[in-house]
C-alpha positions as CSV (number, residue, x, y, z in Angstrom):
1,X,23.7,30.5,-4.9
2,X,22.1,27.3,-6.1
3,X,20.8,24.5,-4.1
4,X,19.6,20.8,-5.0
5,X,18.0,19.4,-1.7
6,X,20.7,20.8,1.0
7,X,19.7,22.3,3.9
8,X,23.2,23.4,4.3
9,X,23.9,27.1,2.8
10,X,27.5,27.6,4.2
11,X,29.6,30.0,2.1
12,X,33.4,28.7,1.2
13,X,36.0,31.0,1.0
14,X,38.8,31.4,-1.8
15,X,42.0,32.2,-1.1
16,X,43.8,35.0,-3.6
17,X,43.1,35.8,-7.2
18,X,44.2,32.7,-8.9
19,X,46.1,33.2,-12.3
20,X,44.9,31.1,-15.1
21,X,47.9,30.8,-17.7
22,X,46.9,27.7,-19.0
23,X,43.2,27.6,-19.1
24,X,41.4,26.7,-22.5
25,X,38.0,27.9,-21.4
26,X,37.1,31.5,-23.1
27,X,34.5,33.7,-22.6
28,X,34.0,35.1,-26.0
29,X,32.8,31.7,-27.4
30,X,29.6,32.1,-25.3
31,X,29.6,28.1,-24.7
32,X,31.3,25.3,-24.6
33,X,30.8,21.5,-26.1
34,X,32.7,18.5,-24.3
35,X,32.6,15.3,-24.9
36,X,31.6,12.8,-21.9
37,X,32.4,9.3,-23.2
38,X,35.0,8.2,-25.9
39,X,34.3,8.3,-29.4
40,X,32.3,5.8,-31.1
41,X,30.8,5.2,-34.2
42,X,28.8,7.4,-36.8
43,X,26.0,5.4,-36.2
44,X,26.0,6.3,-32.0
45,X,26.0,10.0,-31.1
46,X,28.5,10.7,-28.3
47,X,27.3,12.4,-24.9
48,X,27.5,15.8,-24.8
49,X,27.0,19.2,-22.1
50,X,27.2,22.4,-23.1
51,X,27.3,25.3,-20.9
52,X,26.0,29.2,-22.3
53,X,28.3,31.7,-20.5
54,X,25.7,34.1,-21.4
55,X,22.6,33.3,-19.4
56,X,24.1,30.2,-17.7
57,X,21.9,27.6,-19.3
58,X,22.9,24.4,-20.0
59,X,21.9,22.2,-22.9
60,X,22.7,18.4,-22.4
61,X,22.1,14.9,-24.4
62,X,23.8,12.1,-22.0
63,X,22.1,8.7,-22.3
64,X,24.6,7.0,-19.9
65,X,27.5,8.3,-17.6
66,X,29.3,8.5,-14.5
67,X,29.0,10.7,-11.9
68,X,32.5,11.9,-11.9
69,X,32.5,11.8,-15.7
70,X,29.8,14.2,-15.1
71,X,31.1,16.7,-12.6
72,X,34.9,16.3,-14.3
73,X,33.2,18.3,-17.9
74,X,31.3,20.5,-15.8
75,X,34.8,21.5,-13.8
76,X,36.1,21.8,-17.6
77,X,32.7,23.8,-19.4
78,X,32.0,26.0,-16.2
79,X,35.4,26.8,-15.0
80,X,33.9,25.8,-11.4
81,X,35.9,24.6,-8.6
82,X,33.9,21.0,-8.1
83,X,33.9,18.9,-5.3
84,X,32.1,15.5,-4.8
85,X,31.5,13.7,-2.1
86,X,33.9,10.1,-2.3
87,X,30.6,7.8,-1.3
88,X,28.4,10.3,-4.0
89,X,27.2,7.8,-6.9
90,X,24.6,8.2,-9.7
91,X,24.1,6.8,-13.3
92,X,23.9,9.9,-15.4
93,X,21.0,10.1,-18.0
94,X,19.1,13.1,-19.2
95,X,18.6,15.1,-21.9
96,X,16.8,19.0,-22.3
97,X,17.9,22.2,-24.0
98,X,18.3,25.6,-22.8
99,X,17.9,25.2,-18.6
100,X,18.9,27.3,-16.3
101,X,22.1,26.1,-14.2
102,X,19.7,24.7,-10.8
103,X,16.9,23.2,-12.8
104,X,19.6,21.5,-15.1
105,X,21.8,20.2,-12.2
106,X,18.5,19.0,-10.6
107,X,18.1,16.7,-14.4
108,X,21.6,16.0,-14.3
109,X,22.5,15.0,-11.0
110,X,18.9,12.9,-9.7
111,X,18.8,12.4,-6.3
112,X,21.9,13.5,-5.4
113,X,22.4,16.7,-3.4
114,X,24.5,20.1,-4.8
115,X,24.9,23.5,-4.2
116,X,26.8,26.0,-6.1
117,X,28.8,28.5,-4.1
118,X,29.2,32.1,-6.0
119,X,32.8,33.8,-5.3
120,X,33.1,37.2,-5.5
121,X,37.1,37.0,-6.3
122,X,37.2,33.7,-8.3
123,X,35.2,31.0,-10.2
124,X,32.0,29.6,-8.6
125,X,32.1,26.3,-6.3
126,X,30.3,23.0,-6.9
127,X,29.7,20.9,-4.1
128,X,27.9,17.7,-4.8
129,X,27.3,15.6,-1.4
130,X,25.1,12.8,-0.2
131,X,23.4,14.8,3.5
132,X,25.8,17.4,4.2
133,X,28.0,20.0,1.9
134,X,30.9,19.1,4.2
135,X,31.2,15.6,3.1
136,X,31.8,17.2,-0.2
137,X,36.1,16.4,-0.1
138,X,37.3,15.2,-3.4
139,X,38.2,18.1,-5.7
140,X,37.5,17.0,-9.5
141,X,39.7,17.8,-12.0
142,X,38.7,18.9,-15.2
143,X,40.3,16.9,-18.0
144,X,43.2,18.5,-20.0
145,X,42.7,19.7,-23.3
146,X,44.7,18.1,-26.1
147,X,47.0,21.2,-27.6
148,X,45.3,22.3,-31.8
149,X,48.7,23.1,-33.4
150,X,48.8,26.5,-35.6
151,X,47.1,26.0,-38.4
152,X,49.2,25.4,-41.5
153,X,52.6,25.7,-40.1
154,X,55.3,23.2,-40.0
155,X,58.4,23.3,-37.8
156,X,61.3,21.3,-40.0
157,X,64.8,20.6,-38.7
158,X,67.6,19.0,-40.9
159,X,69.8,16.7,-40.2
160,X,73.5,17.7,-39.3
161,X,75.5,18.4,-42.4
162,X,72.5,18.4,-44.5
163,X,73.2,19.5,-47.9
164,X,69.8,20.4,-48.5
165,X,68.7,24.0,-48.5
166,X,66.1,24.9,-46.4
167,X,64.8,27.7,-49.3
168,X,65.2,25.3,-51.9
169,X,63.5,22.6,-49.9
170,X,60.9,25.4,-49.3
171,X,60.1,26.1,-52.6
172,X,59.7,22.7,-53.5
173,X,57.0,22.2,-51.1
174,X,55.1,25.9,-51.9
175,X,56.0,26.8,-48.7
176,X,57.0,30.3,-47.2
177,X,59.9,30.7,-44.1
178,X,58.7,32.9,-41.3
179,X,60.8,31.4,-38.6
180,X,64.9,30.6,-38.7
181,X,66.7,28.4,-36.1
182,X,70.2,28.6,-38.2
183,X,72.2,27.1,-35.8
184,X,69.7,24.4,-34.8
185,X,69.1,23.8,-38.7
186,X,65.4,24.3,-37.4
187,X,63.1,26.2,-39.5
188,X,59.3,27.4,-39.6
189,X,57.1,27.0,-42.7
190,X,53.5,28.8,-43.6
191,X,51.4,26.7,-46.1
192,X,48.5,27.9,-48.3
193,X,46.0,25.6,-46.4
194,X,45.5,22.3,-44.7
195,X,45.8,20.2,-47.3
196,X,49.3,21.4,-48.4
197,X,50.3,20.9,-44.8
198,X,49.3,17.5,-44.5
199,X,51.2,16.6,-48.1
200,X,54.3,18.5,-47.2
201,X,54.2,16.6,-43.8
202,X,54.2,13.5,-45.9
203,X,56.6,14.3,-47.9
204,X,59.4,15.4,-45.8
205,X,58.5,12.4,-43.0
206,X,60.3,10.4,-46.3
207,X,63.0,12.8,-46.9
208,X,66.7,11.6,-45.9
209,X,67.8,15.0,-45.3
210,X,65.5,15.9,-42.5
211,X,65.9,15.0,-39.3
212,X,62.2,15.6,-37.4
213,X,58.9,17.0,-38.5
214,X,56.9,19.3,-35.8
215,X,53.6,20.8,-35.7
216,X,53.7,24.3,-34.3
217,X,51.6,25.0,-30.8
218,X,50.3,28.4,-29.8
219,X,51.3,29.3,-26.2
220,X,48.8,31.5,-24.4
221,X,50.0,35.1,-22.9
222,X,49.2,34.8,-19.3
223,X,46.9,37.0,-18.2
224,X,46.9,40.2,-16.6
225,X,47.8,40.3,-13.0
226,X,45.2,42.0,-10.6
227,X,45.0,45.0,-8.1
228,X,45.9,43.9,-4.0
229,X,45.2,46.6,-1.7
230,X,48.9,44.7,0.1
231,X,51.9,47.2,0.8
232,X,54.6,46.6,-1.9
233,X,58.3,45.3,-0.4
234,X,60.6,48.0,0.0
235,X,62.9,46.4,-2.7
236,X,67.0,47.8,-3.0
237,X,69.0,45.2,-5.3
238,X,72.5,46.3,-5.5
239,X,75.3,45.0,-7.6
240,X,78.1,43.2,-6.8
241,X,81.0,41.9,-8.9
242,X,81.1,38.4,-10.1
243,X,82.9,35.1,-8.1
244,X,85.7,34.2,-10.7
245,X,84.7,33.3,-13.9
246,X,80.8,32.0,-12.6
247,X,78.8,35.2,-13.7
248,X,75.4,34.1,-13.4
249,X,72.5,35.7,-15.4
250,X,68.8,34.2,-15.5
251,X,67.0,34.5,-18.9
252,X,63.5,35.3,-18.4
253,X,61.7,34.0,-21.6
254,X,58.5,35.7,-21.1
255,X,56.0,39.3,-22.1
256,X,58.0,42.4,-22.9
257,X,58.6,44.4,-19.7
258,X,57.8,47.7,-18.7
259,X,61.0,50.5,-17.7
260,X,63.3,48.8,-15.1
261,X,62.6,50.8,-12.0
262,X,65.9,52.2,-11.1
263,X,66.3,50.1,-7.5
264,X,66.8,46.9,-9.7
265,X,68.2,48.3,-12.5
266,X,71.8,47.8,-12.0
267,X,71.1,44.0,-12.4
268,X,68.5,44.1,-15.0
269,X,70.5,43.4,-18.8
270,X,69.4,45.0,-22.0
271,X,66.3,43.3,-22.9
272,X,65.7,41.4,-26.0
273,X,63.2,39.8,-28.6
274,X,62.3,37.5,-30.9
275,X,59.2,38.9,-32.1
276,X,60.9,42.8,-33.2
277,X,60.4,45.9,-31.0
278,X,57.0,46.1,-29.1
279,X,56.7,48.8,-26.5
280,X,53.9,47.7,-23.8
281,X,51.6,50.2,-22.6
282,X,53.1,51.5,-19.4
283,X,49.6,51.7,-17.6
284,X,49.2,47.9,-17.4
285,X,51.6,45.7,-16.1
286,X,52.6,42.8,-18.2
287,X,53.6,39.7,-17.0
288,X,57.3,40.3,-17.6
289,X,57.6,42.9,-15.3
290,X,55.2,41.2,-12.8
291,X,57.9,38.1,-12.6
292,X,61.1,40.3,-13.0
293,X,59.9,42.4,-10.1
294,X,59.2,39.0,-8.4
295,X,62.8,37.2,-9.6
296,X,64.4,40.7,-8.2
297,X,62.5,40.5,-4.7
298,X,63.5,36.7,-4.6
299,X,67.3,37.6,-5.5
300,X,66.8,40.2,-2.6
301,X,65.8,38.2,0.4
302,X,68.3,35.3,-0.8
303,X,71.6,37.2,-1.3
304,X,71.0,39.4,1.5
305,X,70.1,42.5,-1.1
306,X,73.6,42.2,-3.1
307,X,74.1,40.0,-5.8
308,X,76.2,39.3,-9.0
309,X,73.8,37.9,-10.7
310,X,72.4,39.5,-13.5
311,X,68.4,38.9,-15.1
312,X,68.3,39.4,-19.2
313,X,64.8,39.6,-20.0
314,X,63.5,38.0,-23.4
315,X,60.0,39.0,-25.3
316,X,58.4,36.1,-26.9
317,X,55.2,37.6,-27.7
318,X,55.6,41.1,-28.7
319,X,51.9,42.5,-29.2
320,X,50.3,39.4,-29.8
321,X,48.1,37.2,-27.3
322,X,49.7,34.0,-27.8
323,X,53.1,32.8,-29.0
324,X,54.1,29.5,-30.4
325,X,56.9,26.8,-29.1
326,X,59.0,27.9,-32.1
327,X,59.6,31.7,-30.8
328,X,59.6,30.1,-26.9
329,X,62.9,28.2,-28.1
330,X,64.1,30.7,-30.7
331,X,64.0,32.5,-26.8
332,X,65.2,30.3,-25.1
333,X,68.0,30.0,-27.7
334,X,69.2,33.8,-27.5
335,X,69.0,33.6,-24.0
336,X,71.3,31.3,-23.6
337,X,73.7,32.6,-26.7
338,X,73.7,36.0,-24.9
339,X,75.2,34.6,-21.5
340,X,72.3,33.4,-19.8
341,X,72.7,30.2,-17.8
342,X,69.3,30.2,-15.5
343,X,66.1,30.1,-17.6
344,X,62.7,31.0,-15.9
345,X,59.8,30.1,-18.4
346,X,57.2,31.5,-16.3
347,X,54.8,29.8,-19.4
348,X,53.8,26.8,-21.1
349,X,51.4,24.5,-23.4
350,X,50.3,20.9,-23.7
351,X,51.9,21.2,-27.3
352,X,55.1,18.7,-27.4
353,X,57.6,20.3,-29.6
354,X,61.1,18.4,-30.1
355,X,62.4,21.8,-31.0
356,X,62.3,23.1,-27.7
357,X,63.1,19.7,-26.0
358,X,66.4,19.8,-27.7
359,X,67.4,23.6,-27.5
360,X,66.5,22.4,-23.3
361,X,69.0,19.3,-24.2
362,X,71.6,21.0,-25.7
363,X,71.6,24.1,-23.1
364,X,71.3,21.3,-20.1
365,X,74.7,19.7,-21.6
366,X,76.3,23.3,-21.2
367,X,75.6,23.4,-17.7
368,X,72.4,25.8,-18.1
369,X,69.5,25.3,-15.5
370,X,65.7,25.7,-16.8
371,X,62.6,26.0,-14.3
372,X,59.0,26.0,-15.7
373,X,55.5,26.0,-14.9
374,X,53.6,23.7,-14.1
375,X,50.7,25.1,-15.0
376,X,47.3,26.2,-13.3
377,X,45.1,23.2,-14.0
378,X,44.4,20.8,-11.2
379,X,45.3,17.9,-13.6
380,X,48.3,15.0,-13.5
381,X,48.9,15.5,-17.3
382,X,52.3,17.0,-18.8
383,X,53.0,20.9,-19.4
384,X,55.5,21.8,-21.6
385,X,58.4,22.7,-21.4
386,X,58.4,21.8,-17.7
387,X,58.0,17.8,-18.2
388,X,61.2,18.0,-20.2
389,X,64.4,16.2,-19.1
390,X,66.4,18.3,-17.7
391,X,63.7,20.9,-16.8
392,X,63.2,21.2,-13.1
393,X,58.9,21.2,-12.9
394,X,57.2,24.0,-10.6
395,X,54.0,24.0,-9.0
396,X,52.0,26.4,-6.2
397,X,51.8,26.0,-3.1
398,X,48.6,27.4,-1.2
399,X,48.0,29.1,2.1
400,X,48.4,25.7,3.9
401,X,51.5,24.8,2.5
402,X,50.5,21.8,0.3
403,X,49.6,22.3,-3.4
404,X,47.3,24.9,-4.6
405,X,43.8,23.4,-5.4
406,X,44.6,25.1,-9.1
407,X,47.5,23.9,-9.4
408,X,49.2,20.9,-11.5
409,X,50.4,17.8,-9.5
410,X,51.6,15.5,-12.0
411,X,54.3,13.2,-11.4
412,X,56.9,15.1,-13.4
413,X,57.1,18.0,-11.1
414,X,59.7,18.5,-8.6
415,X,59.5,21.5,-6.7
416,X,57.1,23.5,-5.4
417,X,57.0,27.2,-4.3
418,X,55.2,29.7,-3.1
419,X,52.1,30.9,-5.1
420,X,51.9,34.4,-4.7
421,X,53.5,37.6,-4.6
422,X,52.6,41.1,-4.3
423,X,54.6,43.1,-6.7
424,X,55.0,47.3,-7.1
425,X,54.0,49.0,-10.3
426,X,53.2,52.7,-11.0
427,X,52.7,53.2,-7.6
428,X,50.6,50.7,-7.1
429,X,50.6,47.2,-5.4
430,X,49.5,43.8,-7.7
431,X,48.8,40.9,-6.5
432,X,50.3,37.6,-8.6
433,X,49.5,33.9,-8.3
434,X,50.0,31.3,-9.9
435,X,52.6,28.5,-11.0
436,X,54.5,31.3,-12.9
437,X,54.9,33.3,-9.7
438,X,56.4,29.6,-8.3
439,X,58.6,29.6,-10.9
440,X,59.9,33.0,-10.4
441,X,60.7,32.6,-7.4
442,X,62.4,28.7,-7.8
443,X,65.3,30.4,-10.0
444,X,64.8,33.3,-8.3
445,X,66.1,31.5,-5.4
446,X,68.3,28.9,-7.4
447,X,70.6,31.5,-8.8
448,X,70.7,33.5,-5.4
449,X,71.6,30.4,-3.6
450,X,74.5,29.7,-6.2
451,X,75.7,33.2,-5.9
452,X,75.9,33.1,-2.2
453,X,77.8,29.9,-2.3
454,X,80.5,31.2,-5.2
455,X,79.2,28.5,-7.3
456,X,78.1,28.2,-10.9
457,X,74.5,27.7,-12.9
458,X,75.2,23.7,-12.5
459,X,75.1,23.5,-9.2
460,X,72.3,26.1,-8.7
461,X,69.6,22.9,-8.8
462,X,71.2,20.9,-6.3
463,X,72.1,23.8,-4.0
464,X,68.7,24.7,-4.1
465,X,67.1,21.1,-3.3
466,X,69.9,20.6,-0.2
467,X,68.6,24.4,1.3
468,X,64.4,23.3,0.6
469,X,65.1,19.1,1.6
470,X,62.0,17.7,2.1
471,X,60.0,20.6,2.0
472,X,60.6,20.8,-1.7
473,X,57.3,19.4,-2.1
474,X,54.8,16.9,-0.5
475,X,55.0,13.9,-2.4
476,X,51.5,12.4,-1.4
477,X,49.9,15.1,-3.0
478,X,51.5,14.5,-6.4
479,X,49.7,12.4,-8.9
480,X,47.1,11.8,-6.5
């Protein structure tokens, strides 16, 4: 524990093991440069922090900046929850190499009071203050981080009717196709190099026959879950036939999934994949199983413990560590083309990719209903695919029933649900938490409402709503 001038050395407490699908901070870099003020000319060098996750030294060069500019890249560097004291102000100006965390927030900070709070079960806490830590209120936020497309890849979709081949076109632009979208005339390209992406975009932003251009965005596997020492729900799913000609069946676009334990299995479909056959090792959980367990449990409690509806699971990443907006729609696409009609996308980016907006689109027109995360940054700016049209928006609530302090508030969400849920595996219990647990449990619920009421996927949003109301989520805390 660090302290700069407090006399106060109270210990703050952190509820839960917070899941971090969306963070951009890694370890293995060792450190990590931001920026603190926009960019400027050659001739001025920007401000800069950088923080060594190997010894905890900090390097900075900052001739001028805000105190919240400040603490907002330190939030972002650290991976610190930061707090700041509303009346706290100081003009930021220092520079120094290679100081250890207190003696550089001393430099950094002046005058102004801190103490950093170590947590055994989550990231440290920053509380910057005038007199007393508890004047320390105002979480900061670290600032989003702008989505690097895939390097050298180009998602191309013709136009309706299009005479053009895509192989043809392909060839003419020395191009190879690693990813098909036949019925959405969307197709992935690889190029040699960066240059020959940047002249093929070119090229086809003039070509008559194509209908939009996309860069390719990496999507992050969320992480691994972690160990609770909570008692796993005695969970018994049994099936029931289908109300008329509504059969309900919620795609779950996420990991592969462990063997379906045989208490949910009767309502667990073949799974698929759009990345060929992976088998996960069976000792760890994966996220799939983690949120099928979760959308089972949820189905549970809502229908009573029988239910029609059915959960088709669909593996997006295979064995890799991230996947890419193309295979999340090329998902999202089976899903739906194999009967689904309730998507949970327990995942996302800050990657815009008018591929998946219009495979969301065209499945919204046929009456299927998509929940997303939010994601689990304490920022206002858009995840994707949840700040789609047509894409009801989850975040987490916390132990107090507002939003989770890691949680996204921005205005395009519009539901929030509970953040965590302790899940059986191997005879084990996990812990999970996060906005993908929320989401789970939002179509979780949506599709066990619908079935209760003999209704179909299009109604399962505003059944939903009418059972939450206003609890759905405080809307002062949004976009706050």
């Amino acid at each position: 524990m660090f302290f700069g001038k407090s006399t106060s050395n109270k210990r703050s407490s952190r509820h839960g093991l917070k899941e971090s699908l969306f963070r951009a901070l890694t370890c293995a870099a060792f450190l990590v440069a931001l920026l603190l003020s926009p960019s400027r000319s050659n001739a001025e060098p920007t401000n800069s922090f950088v923080y060594r996750y190997a010894d905890g030294h900090i390097d900075a060069d900052i001739r001028s900046g805000s105190l919240e500019s400040l603490l907002e890249n330190v939030a972002m560097a650290t991976g610190w929850h930061v707090f700041l004291d509303p009346g706290a102000h100081h003009a930021v100006s220092a520079k120094f190499k290679d100081l250890p965390t207190g003696q550089a927030l001393h430099m950094l900070l002046g005058g102004v009071n801190f103490v950093v709070v170590p947590e055994t079960n989550g990231p440290s806490r920053l509380y910057v203050f005038r007199t007393a830590q508890n004047q320390a209120t105002r979480l900061i936020r670290a600032p989003a981080k702008p989505a690097k497309p895939i390097p050298n890849q180009l998602v191309v979709t013709l136009k309706p009717g299009s005479k053009t081949k895509i192989e043809d076109l392909a060839r003419a632009l020395g191009a190879k196709i690693i990813g098909r979208m036949d019925k959405q005339n969307s197709y992935l390209l690889q190029f040699d190099d960066d240059a020959a992406t940047q002249a093929a975009r070119a090229q086809l932003a003039t070509n008559p026959d194509v209908a939009a251009v996309d860069y390719n965005y990496p999507v992050e596997q969320p992480p691994p879950v972690q160990l609770s020492q909570s008692t796993t729900p005695n969970l018994q799913l049994k099936p029931k036939p289908a109300n008329g000609n509504c059969q309900l069946v919620v795609g779950l676009i996420d990991t592969a999934i462990q063997p379906v334990p045989a208490n949910i299995s009767s309502v667990v479909q073949t799974p698929l994949s759009v990345v060929g056959n992976y088998t996960p090792d069976p000792s760890q959980l994966t996220h799939g199983t983690a949120m099928l367990e979760t959308l089972a449990q949820t189905l549970a409690t809502t229908t009573g413990g029988s239910t029609s509806v059915k959960i088709l699971p669909v593996d997006v990443y295979g064995a890799n560590e991230s996947t890419s907006t193309f295979n999340v729609a090329q998902g999202v696409a089976t899903a739906i083309n194999s009967g689904a009609n309730v998507i949970n996308l327990s995942l996302g980016s800050t990657g815009d990719s008018s591929v998946l907006r219009n495979i969301i689109a065209q499945g919204e027109q046929q009456g299927v209903a998509f929940y997303a995360a939010a994601g689990n940054t304490p920022v206002t700016t858009p995840t994707y695919p949840a700040a789609y049209p047509g894409v009801v928006a989850v975040t987490a609530s916390g132990p107090n029933g507002q939003i989770a302090d890691y949680a996204n508030r921005g205005s395009f969400i519009q539901m929030m649900a509970p953040g965590d849920n302790v899940v059986g595996f191997d005879g084990q219990s996990y812990l999970v938490e996060g906005t993908s647990t929320a989401t789970a449990f939002a179509s979780g619920m949506a599709a066990g409402i619908a079935d209760t009421h003999h209704a179909c996927s299009d109604q399962a949003e505003s059944l939903l709503k009418q059972s939450l109301g206003s609890t759905a989520i405080p809307t002062e805390a949004v976009d706050q």
